[in-house]
N, C-alpha and C positions, 0 to 999 in steps of 0.2 A: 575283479581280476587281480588288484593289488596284492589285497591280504589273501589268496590264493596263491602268488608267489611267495609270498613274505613265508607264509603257514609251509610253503616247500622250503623253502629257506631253513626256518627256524630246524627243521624237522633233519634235514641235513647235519645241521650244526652242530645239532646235538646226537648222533649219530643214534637216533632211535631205530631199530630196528623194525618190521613189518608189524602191525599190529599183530597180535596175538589173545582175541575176544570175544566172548560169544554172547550172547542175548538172552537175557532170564526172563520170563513175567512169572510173577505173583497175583494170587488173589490175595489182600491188603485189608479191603473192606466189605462186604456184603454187598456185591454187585459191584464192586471195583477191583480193576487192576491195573497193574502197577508195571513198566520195565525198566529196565537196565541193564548195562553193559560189562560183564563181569572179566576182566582181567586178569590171570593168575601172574607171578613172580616167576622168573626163569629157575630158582633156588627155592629151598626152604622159605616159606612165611613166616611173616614176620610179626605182621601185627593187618586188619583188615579195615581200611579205609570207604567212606561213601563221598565221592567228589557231589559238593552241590551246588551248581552254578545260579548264577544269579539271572538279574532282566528275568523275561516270565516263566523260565525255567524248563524250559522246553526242549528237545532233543526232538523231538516229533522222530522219532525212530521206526523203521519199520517193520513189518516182520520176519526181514531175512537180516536186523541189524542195523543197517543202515542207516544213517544219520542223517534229517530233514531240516536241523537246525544247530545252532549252538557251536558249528567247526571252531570258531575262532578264539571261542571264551578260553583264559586263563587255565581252568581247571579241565577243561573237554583236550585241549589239544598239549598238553603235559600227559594226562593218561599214561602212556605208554612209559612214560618214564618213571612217575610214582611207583609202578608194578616194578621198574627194572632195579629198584632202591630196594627190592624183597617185603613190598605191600600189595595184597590181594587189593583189587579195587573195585568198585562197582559206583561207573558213573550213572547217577537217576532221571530217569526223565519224570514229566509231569502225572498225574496218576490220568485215568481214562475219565474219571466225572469232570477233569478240569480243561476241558480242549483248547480252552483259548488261552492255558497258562495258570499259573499259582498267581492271581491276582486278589485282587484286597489284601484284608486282611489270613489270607491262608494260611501263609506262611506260618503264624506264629501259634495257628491253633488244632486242636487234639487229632483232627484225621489226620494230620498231615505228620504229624507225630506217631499216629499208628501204623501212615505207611513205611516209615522211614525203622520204626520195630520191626516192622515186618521184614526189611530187607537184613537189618541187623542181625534179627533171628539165623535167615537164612544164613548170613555169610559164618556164623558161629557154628553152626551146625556143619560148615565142610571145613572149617580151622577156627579150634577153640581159642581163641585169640583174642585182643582186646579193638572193641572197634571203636575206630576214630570217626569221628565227623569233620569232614573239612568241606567250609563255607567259603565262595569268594564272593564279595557286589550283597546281594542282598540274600546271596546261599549262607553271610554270616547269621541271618535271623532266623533264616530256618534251624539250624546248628544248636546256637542254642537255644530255642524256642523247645528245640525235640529233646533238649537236656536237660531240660527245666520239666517237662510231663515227663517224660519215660528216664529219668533217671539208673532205673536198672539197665537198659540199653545201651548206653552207648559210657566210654570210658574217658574219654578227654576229645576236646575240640581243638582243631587248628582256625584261626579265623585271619580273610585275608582280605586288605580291603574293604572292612568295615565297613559298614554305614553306619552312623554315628550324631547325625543329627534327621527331626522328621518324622512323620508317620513311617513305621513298618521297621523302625531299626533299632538298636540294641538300644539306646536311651529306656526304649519302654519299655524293656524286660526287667523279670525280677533278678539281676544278674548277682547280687550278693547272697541267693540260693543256689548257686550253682555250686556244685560238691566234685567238680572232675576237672584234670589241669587245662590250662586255657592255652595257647599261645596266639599273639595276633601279631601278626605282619603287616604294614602299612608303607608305600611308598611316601617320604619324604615329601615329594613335590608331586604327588596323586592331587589333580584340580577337579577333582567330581567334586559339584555341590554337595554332595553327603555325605562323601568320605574324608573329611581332610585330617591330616594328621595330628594337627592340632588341638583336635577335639577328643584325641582319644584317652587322654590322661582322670578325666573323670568315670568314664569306663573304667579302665583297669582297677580302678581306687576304687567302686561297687564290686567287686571279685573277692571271694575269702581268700583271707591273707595266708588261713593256715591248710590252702592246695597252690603246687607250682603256681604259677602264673606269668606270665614273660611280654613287653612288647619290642619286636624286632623293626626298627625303621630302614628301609632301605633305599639307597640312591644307584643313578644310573640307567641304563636302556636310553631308552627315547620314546617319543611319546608321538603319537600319529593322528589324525582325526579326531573327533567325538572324545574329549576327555574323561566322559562315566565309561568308555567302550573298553574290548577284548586287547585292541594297540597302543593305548593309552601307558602312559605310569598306571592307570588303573591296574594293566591288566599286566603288569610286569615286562612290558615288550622289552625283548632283547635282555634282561638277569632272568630269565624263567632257571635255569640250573644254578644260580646260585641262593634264589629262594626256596626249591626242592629240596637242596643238601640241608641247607640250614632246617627245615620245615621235618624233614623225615630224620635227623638227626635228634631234633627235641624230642618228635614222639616217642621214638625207641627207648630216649632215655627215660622216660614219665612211664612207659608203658608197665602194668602190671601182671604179668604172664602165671 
């Protein structure tokens, strides 16, 4: 009931107005498919974003839409606003072979990569744009996991909330191949064992020096429950519109049209 008021709260505060989104599936794989939530910009586009949330990566959406998981995560309940900054978006849920979640090692290997083509494709084809991936919690490994195989896909990553130490997280990528600008955001005082901010200076120093690359540390919010959780510093509670401006402001500038 909390974060149900909170999530009316937040939602107020930031005067988002009524969602405006409709429900895609793709066939992805050979006997898979794939949905998500496609957003348009109230304006012209700008550039075409894939929000991909972290925990098991789930939306469990239905199919009139509907959202069976994920309301409170960072990237699910910003939505509305990344489109209103003039970014097409398409937040992803888990594919159909993964019911119980992007667990193991999924994340970082090639289906997962081709479903996340797949949506790229798609969203190129209704605005020839440059698509971004933006990872939060352990959506940073998918991010760039899928930038590291499909290269021709996707054009630069926002990463927020890292995970940065551990099985499953950017340590074990090959991050000094990655050829598209990066930025990552990190809260200051984020207390997930796997995100801490302190650890992300060896990251960024594996990124080629000669594409953008940026890390933004930010203070402030407050922090609520479950410190890896959605109300956490994890999850930006209470700066979500000042990590947006900052966030969509870098991509615009990196973007290559």
């Amino acid at each position: 009931m909390m974060r149900r008021i909170l999530l009316a709260l937040l939602c107020g505060a930031l005067s988002w107005p009524a969602w405006a989104e409709k429900l895609v599936e793709l066939n992805t794989r050979p006997g898979v498919s794939l949905r998500f939530l496609l957003l348009e910009p109230p304006g012209e586009a700008r550039a075409n974003l894939i929000l991909l949330m972290g925990g098991e990566g789930q939306l469990k959406l239905s199919a009139a839409g509907e959202l069976g998981a994920g309301m409170g995560n960072f990237l699910v309940r910003t939505r509305q606003a990344w489109a209103d900054m003039g970014f097409r978006v398409a937040v992803v849920d888990a594919p159909s072979d993964m019911p119980r979640g992007l667990l193991g090692d999924f994340r970082e290997g090639e289906a997962h990569a081709a479903d996340l083509a797949a949506v790229s494709d798609y969203l190129k084809q209704g605005a020839a744009l440059p698509v971004w991936l933006v990872g939060t919690s352990r959506g940073t490994t998918s991010a760039a996991a899928a930038a590291l195989l499909r290269p021709d896909k996707v054009d630069g990553l926002v990463l927020t909330s890292s995970l940065d130490s551990g099985r499953g997280s950017l340590t074990g990528l090959p991050l000094e191949r990655l050829s598209v600008p990066v930025l990552m955001i990190q809260h200051r005082r984020d207390d997930c064992r796997a995100s801490h901010a302190y650890n992300l200076g060896p990251v960024i120093d594996r990124l080629r020096a000669d594409r953008p690359r940026e890390l933004m540390l930010m203070d402030g919010g407050k922090s609520e429950g479950d410190p890896c959780q959605p109300w956490a510093w994890h999850g930006y509670n209470g700066i979500e519109s000042r990590v947006l401006g900052l966030a969509g402001r870098w991509v615009l500038a990196h973007s290559r049209h």
